[in-house]
C-alpha positions, 0 to 999 in steps of 0.5 A: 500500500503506498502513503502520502509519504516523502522520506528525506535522506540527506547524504554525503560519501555513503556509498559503504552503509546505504545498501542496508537502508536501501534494503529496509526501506524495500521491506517496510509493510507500507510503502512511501510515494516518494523517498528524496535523497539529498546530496552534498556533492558525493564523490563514492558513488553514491547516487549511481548506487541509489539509481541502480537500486531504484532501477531493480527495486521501485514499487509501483505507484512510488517515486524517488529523487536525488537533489543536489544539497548545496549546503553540504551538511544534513540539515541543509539537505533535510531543508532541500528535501522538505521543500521539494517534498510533495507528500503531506507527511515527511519522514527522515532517515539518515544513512547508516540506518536500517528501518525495521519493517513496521516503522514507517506504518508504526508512525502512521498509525500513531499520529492517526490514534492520537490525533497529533502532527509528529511523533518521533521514531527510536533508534537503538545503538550498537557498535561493531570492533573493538572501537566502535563498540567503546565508542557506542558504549561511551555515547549512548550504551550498547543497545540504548534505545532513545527517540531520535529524530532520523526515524520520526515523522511529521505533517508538513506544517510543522515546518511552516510552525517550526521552521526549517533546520540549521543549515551550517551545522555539522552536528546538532541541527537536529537538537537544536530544531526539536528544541523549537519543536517543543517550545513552538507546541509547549512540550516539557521534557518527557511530553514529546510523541514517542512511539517506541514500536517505531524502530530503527537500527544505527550501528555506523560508529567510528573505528578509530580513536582518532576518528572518534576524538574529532567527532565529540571535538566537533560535537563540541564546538556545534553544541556551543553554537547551536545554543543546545547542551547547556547543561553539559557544558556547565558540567565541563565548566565546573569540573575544570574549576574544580580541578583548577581549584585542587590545583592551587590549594593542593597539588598538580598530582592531586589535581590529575587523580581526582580528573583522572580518576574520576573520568575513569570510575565514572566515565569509564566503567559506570555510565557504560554499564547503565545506559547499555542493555544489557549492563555487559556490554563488551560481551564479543568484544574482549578488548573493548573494556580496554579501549573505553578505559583509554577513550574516557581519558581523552574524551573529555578533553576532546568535547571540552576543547570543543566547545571552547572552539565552539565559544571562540566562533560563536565570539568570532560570528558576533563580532562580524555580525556586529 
């Protein structure tokens, strides 16, 4: 059965995780009139992959289209999507995902039992080799499931309510877009539509450690100039005060222990723990208990330069502006 739905998938050089998305979105009960691939300049491949698929797998009655993002990063590409978009309802993907069949008919369903606009779909998290499963572990637990927005779906005129994502952001366009969603429709936090029936599968996380490091220096220095994770960063700001604190009234060694020790115990063992499902997470992967050991060494440090990069632009962007 095909619904009045446009799937936006923004993507740039994902030649090597697309053919899972493809694949997913061939098994979904309910089929969408169109799927609109938004693309920053792919040099893999890419979208001769997606025509080839399109080719050998259309549904009938079902359209897809691949446009060009001039904006580079995903937020941009969701914007090219929604305004070309013809459904009355919009959904997203991103690449490195997999739908379970019943995800696009599970958002369905529950905007029409509830009367709503959105409703946001889950994604759960794993990761796959030594660093990859440390990384999940030490972002969102192995086989986390939280709401995310690259897995819901929304009438079209939340967007003309809401406006449109941030186009110049790497990372958090989609944060920073559901925060104005939940101000715009008056939600509290635990207030937002979730239907967790509505799953998708990530398990794209980075395989080195130097690859990981740019990630969370970058998520960083977005977050600052997004506005969002404000709590966080007074997190970091007080847990460098401190440090600085034991420093002068103690002693430079004091002030490594307790920095240290503390991103190891709590960073390192006990977050892992209980924001994974189940609490052992490192089951297959005997070496990566190791690796989160190290990561929660550097991580912090990587996030916290960030956003100090972060609050350098956004000085630098005022100070332009001005």
């Amino acid at each position: 059965m095909i619904v009045p739905v446009s799937i936006v998938i923004p993507i740039q050089n994902e030649a090597d995780t697309l053919p899972e998305l493809l694949a997913s979105l061939k098994r979904q009960t309910v089929m969408p009139e169109e799927v609109i691939f938004a693309d920053a300049n792919s040099t893999d491949g890419g979208p001769f992959l997606i025509q080839s698929w399109w080719m050998s797998n259309a549904w009938e009655g079902g359209n897809f289209r691949i446009l060009p993002n001039p904006g580079r990063f995903p937020g941009a590409g969701r914007n090219v999507g929604i305004e070309a978009a013809k459904g009355e309802w919009i959904a997203f993907l991103d690449a490195g995902i997999s739908a379970h069949p019943n995800w696009l008919s599970g958002l369905l369903t529950y905007v029409k039992d509830h009367k709503m606009e959105a409703v946001f779909g889950v994604g759960r998290f794993s990761g796959h080799g030594t660093v990859g499963r440390a990384v999940c572990a030490l972002s969102y637990g192995e086989r986390a499931v939280r709401a995310i927005l690259p897995a819901s779906l929304f009438h079209r005129e939340v967007f003309q309510k809401v406006g449109l994502f941030s186009p110049d952001l790497r990372m958090h366009e989609d944060t920073q877009w559901v925060a104005r969603y939940m101000k715009v429709y008056n939600l509290k936090n635990g207030e937002k539509p979730v239907n967790e029936k509505a799953l998708v599968e990530y398990s794209h996380f980075p395989s080195s450690f130097a690859r990981a490091l740019w990630k969370w220096f970058r998520s960083g220095t977005d977050a600052v100039r997004a506005g969002v994770l404000k709590r966080q960063q007074a997190l970091y700001g007080g847990a460098f005060l401190i440090g600085l604190a034991v420093t002068l009234f103690f002693n430079i060694e004091t002030a490594l222990l307790f920095l240290f020790g503390g991103c190891i115990m709590i960073r390192g063992c006990i977050l892992p723990m209980t924001r994974s499902n189940p609490w052992h997470w490192w089951r297959g992967e005997s070496h990566a208990p190791a690796a989160v050991l190290l990561l929660s060494l550097v991580m912090d440090l990587a996030k916290g330069a960030g956003f100090l990069w972060g609050y350098a632009v956004k000085a630098n962007e005022w100070r332009w502006k001005g």
